[in-house]
C-alpha positions in Angstrom: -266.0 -143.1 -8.1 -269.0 -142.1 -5.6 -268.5 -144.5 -3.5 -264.7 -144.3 -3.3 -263.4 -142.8 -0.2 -261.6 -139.1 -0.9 -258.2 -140.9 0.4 -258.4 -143.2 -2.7 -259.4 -141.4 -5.2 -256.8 -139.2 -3.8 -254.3 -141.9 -4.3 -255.5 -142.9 -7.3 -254.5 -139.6 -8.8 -251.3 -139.6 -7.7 -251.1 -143.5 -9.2 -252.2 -141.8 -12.4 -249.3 -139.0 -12.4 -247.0 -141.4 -11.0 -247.1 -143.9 -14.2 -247.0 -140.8 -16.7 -243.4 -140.1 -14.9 -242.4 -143.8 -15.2 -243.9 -143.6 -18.6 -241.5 -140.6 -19.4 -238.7 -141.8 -18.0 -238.6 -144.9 -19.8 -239.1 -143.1 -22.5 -236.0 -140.9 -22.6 -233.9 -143.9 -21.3 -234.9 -145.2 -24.5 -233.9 -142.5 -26.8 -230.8 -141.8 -24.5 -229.7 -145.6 -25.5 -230.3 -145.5 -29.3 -228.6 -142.6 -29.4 -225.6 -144.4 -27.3 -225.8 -147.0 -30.1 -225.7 -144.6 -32.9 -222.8 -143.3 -31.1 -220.9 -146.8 -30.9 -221.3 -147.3 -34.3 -220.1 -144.2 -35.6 -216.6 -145.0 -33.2 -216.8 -148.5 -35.0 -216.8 -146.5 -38.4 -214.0 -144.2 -37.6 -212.0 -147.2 -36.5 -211.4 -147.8 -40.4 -211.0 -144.5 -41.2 -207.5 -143.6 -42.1 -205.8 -140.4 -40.1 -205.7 -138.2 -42.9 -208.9 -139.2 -44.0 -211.5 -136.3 -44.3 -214.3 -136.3 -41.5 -217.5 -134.2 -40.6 -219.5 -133.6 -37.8 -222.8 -131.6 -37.1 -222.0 -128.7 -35.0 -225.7 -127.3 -33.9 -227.1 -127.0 -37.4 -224.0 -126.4 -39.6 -221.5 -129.5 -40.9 -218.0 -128.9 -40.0 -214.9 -130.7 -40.9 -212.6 -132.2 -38.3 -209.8 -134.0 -37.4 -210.4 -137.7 -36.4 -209.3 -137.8 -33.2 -211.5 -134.7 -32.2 -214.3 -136.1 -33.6 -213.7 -139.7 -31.5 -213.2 -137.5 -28.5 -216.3 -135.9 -29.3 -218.3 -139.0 -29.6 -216.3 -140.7 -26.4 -217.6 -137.9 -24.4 -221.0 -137.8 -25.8 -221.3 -141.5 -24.7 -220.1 -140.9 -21.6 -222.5 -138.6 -20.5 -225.4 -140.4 -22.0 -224.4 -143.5 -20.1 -224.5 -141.3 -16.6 -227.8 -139.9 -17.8 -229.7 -143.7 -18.5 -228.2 -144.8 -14.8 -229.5 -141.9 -12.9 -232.7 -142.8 -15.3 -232.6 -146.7 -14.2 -232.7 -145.1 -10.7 -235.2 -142.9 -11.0 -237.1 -145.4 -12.9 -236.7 -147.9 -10.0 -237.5 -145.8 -7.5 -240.8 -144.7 -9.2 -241.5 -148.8 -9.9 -241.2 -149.0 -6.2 -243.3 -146.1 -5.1 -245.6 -147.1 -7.8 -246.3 -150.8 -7.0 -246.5 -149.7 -3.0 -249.1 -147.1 -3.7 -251.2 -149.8 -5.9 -250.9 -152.2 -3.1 -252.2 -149.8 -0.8 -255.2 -148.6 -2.9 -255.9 -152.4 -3.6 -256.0 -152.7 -0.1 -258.6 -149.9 1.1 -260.8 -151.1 -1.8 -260.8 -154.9 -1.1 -261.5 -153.6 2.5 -264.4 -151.8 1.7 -265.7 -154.4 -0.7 -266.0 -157.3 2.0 -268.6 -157.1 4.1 -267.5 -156.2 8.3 -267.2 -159.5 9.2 -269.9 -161.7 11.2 -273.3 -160.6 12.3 
């Protein structure tokens, strides 16, 4: 690292923070999509519920009982939002990919640069 200019390691840092971010955001695209699916299936469950049947949903930490139809516009909203969430993560995510593979390209760059000797003598 001695003999790395202050600009790169400079850059190199910022590479370093830059792939914890993509890191995080791929990870809550992740958990935002199971949950989706968990979501999906629990629709696909009610589906064969009957109207009168009896059915609960978590409300914060307590188990309340609720009509069907709230409890599908409940989970029809829930996937809604989730979806919105995971595109403006897909954005974020590509945006960062972009910035990300630029910024190695240019630290590749400056080190190749520095490597080769200054042509001929």
């Amino acid at each position: 690292m001695e003999n790395i200019p202050p600009k790169v390691q400079n850059q190199l840092a910022m590479l370093q923070q830059m792939q914890q971010q993509l890191q995080t955001v791929v990870s809550q695209k992740a958990q935002y999509e199971l949950t989706i699916r968990e979501a999906r299936r629990a629709v696909e469950d009610l589906a064969d519920v009957s109207e009168d049947a009896a059915v609960f949903m978590n409300v914060g930490s307590v188990m309340m009982q609720k009509n069907k139809e709230q409890v599908l516009a409940s989970l029809n909203e829930r996937i809604e939002t989730l979806e919105l969430r995971v595109k403006s993560l897909e954005k974020q995510e590509k945006a960062l990919q972009g910035r990300f593979e630029q910024l190695s390209s240019q630290i590749r760059g400056a080190l190749e640069g520095k490597q080769q000797p200054s042509g001929p003598a």
